[in-house]
C-alpha positions in Angstrom: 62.7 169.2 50.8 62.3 169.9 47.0 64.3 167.6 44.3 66.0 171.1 43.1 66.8 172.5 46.7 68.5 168.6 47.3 70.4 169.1 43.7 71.6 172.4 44.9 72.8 170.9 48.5 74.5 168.3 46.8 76.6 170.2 44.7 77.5 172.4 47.6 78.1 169.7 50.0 80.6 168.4 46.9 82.6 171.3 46.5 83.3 171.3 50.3 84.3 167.2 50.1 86.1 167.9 47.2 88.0 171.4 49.1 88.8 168.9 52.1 91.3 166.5 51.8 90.1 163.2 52.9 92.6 160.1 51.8 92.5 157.3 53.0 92.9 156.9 56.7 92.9 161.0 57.1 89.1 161.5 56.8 87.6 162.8 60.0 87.3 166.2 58.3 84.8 164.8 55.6 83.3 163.0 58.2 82.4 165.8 59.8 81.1 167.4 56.4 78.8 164.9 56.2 77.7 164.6 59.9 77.4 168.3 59.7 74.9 168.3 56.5 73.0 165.7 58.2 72.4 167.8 61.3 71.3 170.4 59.4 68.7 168.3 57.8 67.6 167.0 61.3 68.8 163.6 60.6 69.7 161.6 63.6 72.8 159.7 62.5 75.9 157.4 64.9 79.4 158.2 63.5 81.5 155.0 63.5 85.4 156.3 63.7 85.1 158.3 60.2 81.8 156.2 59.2 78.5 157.6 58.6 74.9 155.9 59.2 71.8 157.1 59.1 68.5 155.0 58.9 64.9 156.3 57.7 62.2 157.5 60.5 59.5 154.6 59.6 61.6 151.8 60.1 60.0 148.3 61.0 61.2 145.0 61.0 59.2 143.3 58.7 60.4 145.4 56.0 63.6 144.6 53.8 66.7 146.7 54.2 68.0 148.5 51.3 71.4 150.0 51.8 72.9 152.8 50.4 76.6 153.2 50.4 79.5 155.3 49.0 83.0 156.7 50.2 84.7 159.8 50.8 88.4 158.7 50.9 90.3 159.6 48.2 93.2 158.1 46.2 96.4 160.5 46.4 96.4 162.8 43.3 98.5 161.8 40.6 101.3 164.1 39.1 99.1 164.7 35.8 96.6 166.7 37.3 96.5 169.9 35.1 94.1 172.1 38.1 94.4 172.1 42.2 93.1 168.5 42.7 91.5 170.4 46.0 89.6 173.1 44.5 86.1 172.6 43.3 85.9 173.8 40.1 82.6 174.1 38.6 82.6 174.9 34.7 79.2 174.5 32.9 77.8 171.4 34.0 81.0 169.8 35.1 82.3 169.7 38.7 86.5 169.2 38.5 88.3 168.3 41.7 90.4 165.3 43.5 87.2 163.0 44.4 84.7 164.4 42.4 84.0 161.3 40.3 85.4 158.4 42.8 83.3 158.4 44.5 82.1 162.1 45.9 79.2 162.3 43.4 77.9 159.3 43.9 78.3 159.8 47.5 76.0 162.9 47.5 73.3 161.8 45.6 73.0 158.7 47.9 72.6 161.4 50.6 70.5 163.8 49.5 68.2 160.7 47.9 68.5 159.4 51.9 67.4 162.9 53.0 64.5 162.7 50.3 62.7 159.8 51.3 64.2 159.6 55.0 60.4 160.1 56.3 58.3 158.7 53.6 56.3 155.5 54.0 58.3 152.9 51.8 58.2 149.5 51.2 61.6 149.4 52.3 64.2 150.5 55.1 67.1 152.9 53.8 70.0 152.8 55.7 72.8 155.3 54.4 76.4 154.5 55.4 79.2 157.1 53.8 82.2 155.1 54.8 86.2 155.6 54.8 88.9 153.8 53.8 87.2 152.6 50.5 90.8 153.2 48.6 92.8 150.8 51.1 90.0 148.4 51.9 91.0 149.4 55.1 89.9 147.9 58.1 88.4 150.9 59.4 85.1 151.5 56.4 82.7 149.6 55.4 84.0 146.1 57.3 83.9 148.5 60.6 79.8 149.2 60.0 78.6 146.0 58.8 77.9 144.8 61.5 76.3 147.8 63.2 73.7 147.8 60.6 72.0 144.6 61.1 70.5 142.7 58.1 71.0 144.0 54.8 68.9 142.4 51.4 69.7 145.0 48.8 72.5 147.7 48.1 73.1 150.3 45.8 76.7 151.0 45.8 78.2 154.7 44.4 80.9 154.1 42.4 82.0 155.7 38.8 80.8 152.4 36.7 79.6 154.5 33.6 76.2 152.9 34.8 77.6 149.9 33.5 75.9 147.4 36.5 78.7 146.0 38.3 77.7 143.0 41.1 81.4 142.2 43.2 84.7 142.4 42.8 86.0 139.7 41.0 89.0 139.3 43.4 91.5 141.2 45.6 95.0 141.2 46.0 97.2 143.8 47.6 100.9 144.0 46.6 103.5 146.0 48.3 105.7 147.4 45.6 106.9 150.3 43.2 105.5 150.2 39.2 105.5 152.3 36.4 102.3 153.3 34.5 100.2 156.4 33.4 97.4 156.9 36.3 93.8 156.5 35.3 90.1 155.0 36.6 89.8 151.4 35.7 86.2 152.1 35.2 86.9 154.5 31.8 89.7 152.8 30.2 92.1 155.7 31.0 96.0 155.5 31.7 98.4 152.6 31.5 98.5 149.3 33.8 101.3 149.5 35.4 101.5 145.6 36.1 101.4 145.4 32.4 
């Protein structure tokens, strides 16, 4: 596998995740995108309800485990979208569609880096886990696969930071209710708080 034949796969396999709906809860059908690719590549991989992992050829023991970890699950889209929020629409270098940026690019190019180095010798152990239910925190994601994948020492998390490093969420609380505000990412200053 070639750098540019991987950069071509993963803006393929991007459009189709982008073209499938996949919010929270509802995301066998990217599951299967993923599982799919995978197969393709002749990567063994176990499917976890609509969970992902895959783990590199040379694995041993005595090595550290680096994880690499993103989600597929999307966020309903908001009434300001001015395109389809499910069509993939590539214009010069910029892919539009529901999912593209939270997290779907980030996704593939944890994947197709996986499928890069999945039977090199390294001085680590990559395990790959594309998990659901990212949006909700759902019970069914990443706290579903943890403890299928053993030991972890590192990770590198996909999520649309503006490669500003982020190490943990500061806190969490969920809140049943109805606000007001202008939809936006937290991570690019856009849209209104509504709980301002």
């Amino acid at each position: 596998m070639t750098i540019t034949s991987l950069q071509t796969d993963a803006i393929e396999l991007l459009q189709q995740l982008i073209e499938t709906p996949s919010l929270s809860r509802q995301e066998s059908a990217t599951a299967d995108l993923i599982q799919q690719f995978l197969e393709q590549k002749g990567i063994p991989h176990q499917r976890f309800q609509n969970n992902i992992v895959a783990k590199t050829t040379n694995w041993s023991d005595q090595k550290p485990v680096l994880l690499l970890n993103s989600h597929h699950d999307t966020v309903k889209p908001a009434k300001g979208w001015q395109r389809d929020p499910f069509k993939a629409n590539l214009e010069g270098d910029q892919l539009f569609g529901l999912g593209s940026n939270d997290a779907g690019a980030s996704l593939v190019s944890l994947i197709v880096t996986f499928c890069f180095f999945y039977e090199k010798e390294l001085p680590v152990n990559l395990v790959l886990a594309a998990t659901a239910e990212e949006e909700i925190s759902g019970p069914n994601g990443i706290a579903l696969v943890l403890p299928e994948l053993g030991g972890i020492d590192a990770a590198i998390v996909g999520e649309p930071t503006q490669m500003r490093l982020a190490i943990a969420e500061r806190g969490l609380m969920v809140v049943d209710g109805e606000a007001v505000g202008q939809s936006g990412h937290a991570a690019r200053s856009e849209g209104i708080n509504a709980l301002y």
